[in-house]
C-alpha positions in Angstrom: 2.5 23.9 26.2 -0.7 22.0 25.8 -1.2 21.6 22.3 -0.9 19.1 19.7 2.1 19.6 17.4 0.8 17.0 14.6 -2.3 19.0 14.4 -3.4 20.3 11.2 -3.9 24.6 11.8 -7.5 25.5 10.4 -5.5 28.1 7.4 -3.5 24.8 6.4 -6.5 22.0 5.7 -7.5 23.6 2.3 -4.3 23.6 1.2 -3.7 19.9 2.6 -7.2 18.6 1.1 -6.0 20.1 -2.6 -2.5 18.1 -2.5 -4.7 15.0 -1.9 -7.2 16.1 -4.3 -4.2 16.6 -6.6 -2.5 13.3 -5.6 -5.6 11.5 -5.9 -6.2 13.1 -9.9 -3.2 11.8 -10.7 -3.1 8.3 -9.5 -6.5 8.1 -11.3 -4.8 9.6 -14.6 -2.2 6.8 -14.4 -4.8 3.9 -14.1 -6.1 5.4 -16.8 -3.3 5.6 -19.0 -2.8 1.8 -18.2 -6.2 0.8 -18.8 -5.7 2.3 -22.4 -2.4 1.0 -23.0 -3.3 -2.3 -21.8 -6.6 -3.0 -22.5 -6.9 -4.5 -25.7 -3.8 -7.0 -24.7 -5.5 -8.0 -21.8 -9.3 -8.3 -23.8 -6.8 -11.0 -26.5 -5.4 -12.8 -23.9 -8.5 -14.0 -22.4 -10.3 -14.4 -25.8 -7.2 -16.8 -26.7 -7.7 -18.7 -24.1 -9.0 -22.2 -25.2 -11.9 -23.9 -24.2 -14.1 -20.6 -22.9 
């Protein structure tokens, strides 16, 4: 057999690009969700910082 077994198969790479898509939504969701939580601690902590 000449073939490639690690190849992707033409019927599977729109399936494959949506799980990254999908991945990718959700890793942005969760940077998110930090940014929200976290933002207004991190804005105080470098306002309380002395001499700035």
């Amino acid at each position: 057999m000449d073939h490639d077994s690690t190849a992707v198969a033409p019927q599977d790479r729109g399936a494959t690009a949506v799980e990254y898509a999908l991945i990718a939504s959700l890793i942005a969701g969760v940077v998110g969700g930090a940014i929200a939580l976290l933002g207004q601690h991190v804005v105080g902590l470098f306002t309380s910082v002395p001499g700035f």
